[in-house]
LUMVOMI-343713 format. One record per atom (N, C-alpha, C): x, y, z. Coordinates in steps of 0.05 Angstrom, whole numbers, plus 5000, padded with zeros to 4 digits. Example, Ala and Ser with C-alpha at 12.3 -4.5 7.8 and 13.67 -1.06 7.14 Angstrom:
# residues 2
526448865156524649105156526449345156525749555142527349795143525850015157
# end
This chain:
# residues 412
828409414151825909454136826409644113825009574091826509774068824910034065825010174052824210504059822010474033820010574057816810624038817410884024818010733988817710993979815211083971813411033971810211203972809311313995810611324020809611494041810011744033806911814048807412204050808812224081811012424074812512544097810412594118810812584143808612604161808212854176806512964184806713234200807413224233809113274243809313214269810113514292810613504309811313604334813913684344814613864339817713904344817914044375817913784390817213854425818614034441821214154431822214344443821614624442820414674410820214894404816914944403815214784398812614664398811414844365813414804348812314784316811814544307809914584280810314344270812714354252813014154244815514114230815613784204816513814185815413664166818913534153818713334155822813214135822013154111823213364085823713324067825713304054826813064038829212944027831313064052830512974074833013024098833613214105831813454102831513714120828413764127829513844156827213914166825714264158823214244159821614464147820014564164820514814188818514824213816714984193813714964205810815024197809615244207810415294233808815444258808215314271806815404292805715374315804015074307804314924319803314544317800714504320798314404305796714444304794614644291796414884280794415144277794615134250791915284240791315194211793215254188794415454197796615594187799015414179799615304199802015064201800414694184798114774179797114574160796814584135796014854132796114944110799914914090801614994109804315144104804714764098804414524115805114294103802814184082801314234073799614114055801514284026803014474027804114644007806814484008808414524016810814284023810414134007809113924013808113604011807413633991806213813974805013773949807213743933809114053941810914113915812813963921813713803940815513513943814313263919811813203925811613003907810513103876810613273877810813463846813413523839815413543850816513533845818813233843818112953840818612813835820012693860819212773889820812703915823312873916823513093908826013233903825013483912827013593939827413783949828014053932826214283919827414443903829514693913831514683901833714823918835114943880834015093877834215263854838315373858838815333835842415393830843715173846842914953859844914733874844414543864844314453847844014193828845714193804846613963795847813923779847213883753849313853729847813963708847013773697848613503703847313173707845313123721844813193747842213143759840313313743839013573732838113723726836613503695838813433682838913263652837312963664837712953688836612603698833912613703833312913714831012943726829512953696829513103681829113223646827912933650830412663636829812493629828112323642827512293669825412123673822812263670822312503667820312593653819312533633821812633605820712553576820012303579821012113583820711823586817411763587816111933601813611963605811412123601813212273593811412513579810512513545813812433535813312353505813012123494809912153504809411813486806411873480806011733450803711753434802911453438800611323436799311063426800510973445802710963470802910683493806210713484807710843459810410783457811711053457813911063467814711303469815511453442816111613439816411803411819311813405820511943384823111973371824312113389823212313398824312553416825712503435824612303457827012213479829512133465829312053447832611863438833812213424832912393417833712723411834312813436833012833467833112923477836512743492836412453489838512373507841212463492841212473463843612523451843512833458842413023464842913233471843713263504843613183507844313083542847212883549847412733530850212723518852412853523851413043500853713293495854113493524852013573532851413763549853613603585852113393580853913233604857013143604858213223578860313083575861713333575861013613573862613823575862013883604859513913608859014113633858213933662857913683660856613493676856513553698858013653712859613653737859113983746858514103729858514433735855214503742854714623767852114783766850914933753847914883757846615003732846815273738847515453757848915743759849215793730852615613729854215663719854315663692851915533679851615543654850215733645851515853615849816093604850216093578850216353561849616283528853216193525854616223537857916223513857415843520856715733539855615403551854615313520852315403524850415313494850915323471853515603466854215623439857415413434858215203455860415033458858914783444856714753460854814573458854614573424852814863417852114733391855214763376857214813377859014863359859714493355859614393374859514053370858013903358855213973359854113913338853913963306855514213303855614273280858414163265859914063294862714013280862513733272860413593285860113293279858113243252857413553236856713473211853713453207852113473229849713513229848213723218845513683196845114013184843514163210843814463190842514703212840714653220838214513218835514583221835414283247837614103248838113943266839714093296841514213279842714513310840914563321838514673312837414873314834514733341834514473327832514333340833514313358837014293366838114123387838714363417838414513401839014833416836114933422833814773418831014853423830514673448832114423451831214233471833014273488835914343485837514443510836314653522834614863517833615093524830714923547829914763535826514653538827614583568829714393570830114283593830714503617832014723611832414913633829915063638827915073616825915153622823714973642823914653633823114523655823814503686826714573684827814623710827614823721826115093713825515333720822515233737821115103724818515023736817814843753820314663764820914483792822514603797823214963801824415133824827614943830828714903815831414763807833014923788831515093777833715263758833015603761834715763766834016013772833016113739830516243744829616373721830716603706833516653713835316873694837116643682837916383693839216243669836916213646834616123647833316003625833216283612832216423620832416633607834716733588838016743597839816813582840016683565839516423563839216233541838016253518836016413521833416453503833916613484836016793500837617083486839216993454839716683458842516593438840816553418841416693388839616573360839616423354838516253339838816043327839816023304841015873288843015873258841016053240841916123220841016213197842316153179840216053152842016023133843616213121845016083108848216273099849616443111849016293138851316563164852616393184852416073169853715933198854315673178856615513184858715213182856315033169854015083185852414783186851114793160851414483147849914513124846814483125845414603104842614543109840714323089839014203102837313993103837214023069837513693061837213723034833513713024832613823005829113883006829413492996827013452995826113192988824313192970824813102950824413132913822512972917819912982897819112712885820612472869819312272879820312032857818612052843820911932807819211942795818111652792814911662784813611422775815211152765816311172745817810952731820510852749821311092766822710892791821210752814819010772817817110632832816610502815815710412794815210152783816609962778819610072777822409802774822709722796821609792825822009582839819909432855817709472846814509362839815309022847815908912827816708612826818208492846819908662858821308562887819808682910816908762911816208762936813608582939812608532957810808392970808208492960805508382953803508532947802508742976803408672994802008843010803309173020806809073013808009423018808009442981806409352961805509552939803309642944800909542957798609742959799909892985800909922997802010083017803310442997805010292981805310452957803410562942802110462934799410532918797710712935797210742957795910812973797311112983799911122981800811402989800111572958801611482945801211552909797211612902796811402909793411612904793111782924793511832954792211962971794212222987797012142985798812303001799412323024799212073034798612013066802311953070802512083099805012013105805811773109808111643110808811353105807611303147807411403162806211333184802811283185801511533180799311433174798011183156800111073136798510873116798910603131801510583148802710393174800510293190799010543198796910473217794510453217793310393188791610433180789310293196787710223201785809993215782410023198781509843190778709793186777109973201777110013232775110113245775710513239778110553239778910863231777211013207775510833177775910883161772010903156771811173152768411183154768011193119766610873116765610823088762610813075761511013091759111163088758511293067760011443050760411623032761511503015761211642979763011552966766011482955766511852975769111822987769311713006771211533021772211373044773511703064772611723085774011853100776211673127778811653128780811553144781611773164780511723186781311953211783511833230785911943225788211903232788511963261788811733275789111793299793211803311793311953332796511953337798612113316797212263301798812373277800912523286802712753281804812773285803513083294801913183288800813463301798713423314797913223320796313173337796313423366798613353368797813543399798113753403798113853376797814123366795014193362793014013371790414093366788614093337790813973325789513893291788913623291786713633281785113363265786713203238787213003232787813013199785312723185784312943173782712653154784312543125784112363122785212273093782412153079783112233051780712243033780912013011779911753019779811562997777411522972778611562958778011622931777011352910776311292893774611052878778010792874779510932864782110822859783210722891783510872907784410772925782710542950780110602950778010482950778810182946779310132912779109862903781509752911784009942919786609792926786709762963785709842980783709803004782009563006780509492994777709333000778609023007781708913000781908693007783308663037783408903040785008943059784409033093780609073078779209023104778408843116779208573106776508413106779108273134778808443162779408333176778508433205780308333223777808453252778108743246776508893259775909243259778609383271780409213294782009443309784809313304784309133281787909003270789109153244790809163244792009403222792509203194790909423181791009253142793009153139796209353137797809233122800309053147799908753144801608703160804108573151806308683175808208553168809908373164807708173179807507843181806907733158804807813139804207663119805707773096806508033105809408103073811707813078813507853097814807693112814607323093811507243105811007053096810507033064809607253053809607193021812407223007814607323015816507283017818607003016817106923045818606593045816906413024814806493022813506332997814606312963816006572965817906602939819506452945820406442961823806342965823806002957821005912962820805612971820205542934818605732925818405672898820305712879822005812889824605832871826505762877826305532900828405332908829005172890832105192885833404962867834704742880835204742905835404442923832604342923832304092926830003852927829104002956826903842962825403892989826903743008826903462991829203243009831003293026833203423005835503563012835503873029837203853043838104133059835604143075836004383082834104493111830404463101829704403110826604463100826204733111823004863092823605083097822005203124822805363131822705503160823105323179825105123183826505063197829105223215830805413205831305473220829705713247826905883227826805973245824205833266823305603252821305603269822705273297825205283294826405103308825905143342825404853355825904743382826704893408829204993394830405093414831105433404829605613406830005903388831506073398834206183387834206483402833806573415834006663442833206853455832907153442834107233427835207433415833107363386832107183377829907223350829107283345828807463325826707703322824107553298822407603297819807583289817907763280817807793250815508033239814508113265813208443258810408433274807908463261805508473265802908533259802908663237805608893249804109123222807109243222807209483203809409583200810109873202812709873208813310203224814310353201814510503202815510713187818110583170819810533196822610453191822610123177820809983183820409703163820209793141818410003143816410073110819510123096821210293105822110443088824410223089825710023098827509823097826209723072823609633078822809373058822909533027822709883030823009903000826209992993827809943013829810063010831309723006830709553000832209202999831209232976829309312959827009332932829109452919829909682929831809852912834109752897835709582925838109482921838409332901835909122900835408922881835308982850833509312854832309302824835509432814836809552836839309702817842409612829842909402829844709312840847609402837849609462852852109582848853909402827854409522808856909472790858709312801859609152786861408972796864709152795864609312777867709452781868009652799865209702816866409912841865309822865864809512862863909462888867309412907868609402894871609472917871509622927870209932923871510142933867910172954868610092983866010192999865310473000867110772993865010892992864011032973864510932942863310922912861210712908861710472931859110282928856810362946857110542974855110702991854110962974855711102956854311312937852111272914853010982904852410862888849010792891848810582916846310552935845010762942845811122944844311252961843711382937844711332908843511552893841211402871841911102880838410932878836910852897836611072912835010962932833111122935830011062937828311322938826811282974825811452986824411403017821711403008819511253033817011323025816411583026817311723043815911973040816512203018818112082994817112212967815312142955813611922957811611862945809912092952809612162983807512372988807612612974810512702966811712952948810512852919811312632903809712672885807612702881804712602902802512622899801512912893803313022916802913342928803413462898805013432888806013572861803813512849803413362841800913212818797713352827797013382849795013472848796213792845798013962858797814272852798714322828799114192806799514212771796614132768795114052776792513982762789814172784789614192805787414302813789114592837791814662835793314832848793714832879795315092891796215002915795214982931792215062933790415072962790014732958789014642941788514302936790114172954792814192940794914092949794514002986794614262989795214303018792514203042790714153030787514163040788613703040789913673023789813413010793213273033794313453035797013313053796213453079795313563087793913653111795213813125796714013102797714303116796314563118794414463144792914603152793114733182793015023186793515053213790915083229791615043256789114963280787815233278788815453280786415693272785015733257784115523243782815513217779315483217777215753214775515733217773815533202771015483225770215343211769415223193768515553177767215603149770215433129772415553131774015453118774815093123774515103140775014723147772314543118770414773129768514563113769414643083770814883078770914833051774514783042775414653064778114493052776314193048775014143064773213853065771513773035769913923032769813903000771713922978773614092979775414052960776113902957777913752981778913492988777313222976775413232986773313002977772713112945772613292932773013222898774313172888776713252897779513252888780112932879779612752915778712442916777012412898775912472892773212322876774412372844775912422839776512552811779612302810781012362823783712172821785112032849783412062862783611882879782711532884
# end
């Protein structure tokens, strides 16, 4: 018979000695005296912190530094997820778990301390990663011993010694640091206008009037967007500080308004910009600038819409991620500035070549940001990209809220 893993361990009778006595993960736990409230109490405490603790017996300094990292991970798995999908962070947290397991795997968490962590990050920095990426990585190797401090798995003077180790500073350590992220300028967003789809240009259009991060404009939906007012208010749900206790509204403005309005006219909880119908206006070019006959060769969407498909086929979706968005303007790029024919031999003068025409969406948000603090200054700015912190009284909320909404109403 296979083993009920949803049973609660049971309270029973230990007839020789006449305690109760309780088996957890294969040791026994006497209670007291069998029956007495005392000995019910002592297993209702047990039993709790067994299945709080994930069916795992806590035995603080006897675990491994792999088991410790396994336990971590079926947590995040479940812990870090926004909207139903999990977040960036688990795939941070497993490459840090990686490293950690491939030096120390095998060694108790005793045994690890700061000279452990500073091996750790010296790998990360030797593999070329900038500081402010160390620094993150040395924040989540710490996080996890601190989680294991709190399922009584990790003695609370390791997490502690850990805490002791600094973090990089610039100009005192190997690792290089994060390059800032410039505005694009305008006229390089317009040369590659013509190679994108009408729907990732108002996607464009839409960061450029309003400053919305290339996630928020992704998810935009009809029902999010209160068009009551003359400004449009967009209340961003799932944002990236969200669980930091901050709100973020985005402020649509007369301009952005008119590049919006065709883009509602669909159900309330389906997202404007999809990435099915870029996709498809796409194959619609292709078909009109076919120079084989219809006759001849494949008709079109024959291969993908064939009989027998792929298992492995991939298929637009609805709408678009961050990482589409920024593919579909990063194929725009290639197009509008294509590599030289005399250094496309050499692959890594033709990869420098590509990366120094290539712009991300999230400079559009930098230029916006620039453009409004040259014209209405830095509080604007910041009231308008939503660098705002959660202690922020009320009085002041309402008067980032008007700013914001003139600001929109003026060039938005």
């Amino acid at each position: 018979m296979p083993k009920l893993s949803q049973a609660v361990p049971k309270y029973r009778k230990h007839r020789s000695s006449g305690q109760a006595v309780v088996t957890l993960g294969g040791r026994d736990f006497y209670l007291g005296p069998h029956g007495s409230k005392t000995s019910i109490q002592e297993y209702d405490r047990r039993v709790a912190e067994y299945l709080a603790g994930g069916r795992q017996v806590p035995m603080p300094g006897s675990v491994t530094i792999c088991d410790l990292c396994l336990r971590f991970l079926n947590h995040a798995e479940t812990y870090y997820v926004k909207d139903g999908v999990q977040t960036t962070e688990v795939g941070s947290f497993r490459r840090v778990i990686h490293t950690v397991c491939s030096f120390y795997g095998d060694e108790l968490v005793v045994d690890f301390g700061p000279l452990a962590l500073k091996a750790c990050r010296l790998q990360w920095i030797q593999s070329g990663v900038t500081r402010e990426t160390v620094n993150k990585n040395q924040g989540r190797l710490v996080r996890i011993f601190k989680w294991g401090v709190a399922q009584e798995i990790v003695p609370q003077e390791i997490w502690k010694s850990l805490t002791a180790v600094e973090t990089l500073h610039k100009g005192r350590c190997e690792a290089p640091d994060m390059r800032d992220v410039p505005p694009v300028e305008i006229e390089r967003v317009e040369a590659i206008l013509e190679f994108l789809s009408p729907v990732v240009r108002a996607m464009i259009s839409m960061q450029l009037l309003t400053g919305m991060r290339p996630g928020e404009v992704c998810k935009m939906r009809p029902r999010d967007i209160d068009r009551s007012e003359d400004v449009w208010e967009y209340r961003v749900g799932g944002h990236k500080t969200e669980h930091h206790g901050r709100a973020r509204t985005v402020y649509i403005g007369p301009e952005a308004q008119a590049v919006m309005t065709p883009y509602l006219l669909r159900a309330s909880d389906s997202h404007c910009f999809s990435a099915a119908e870029s996709r498809e206006w796409h194959r619609e070019q292709a078909a009109a600038n076919r120079v084989t006959p219809a006759s001849c060769g494949n008709a079109r969407g024959r291969k993908r819409d064939s009989r027998s498909p792929s298992k492995n086929q991939r298929h637009p979706r609805e709408f678009f991620t961050t990482a589409s968005y920024g593919q579909a303007i990063g194929r725009a790029c290639k197009r509008a500035w294509p590599v030289p024919d005399e250094i496309k031999h050499d692959e890594v003068v033709s990869k420098a070549w590509e990366d120094s025409h290539r712009w991300a969406p999230n400079q559009l948000r930098h230029t916006r940001g620039t453009e409004v603090r040259k014209r209405f200054g830095l509080e604007a700015a910041q009231v308008i990209l939503g660098h705002s912190k959660a202690d922020v009284t009320q009085i002041y909320a309402e008067r980032d809220r008007d700013k914001a909404i003139e600001v929109s109403r003026q060039i938005g």
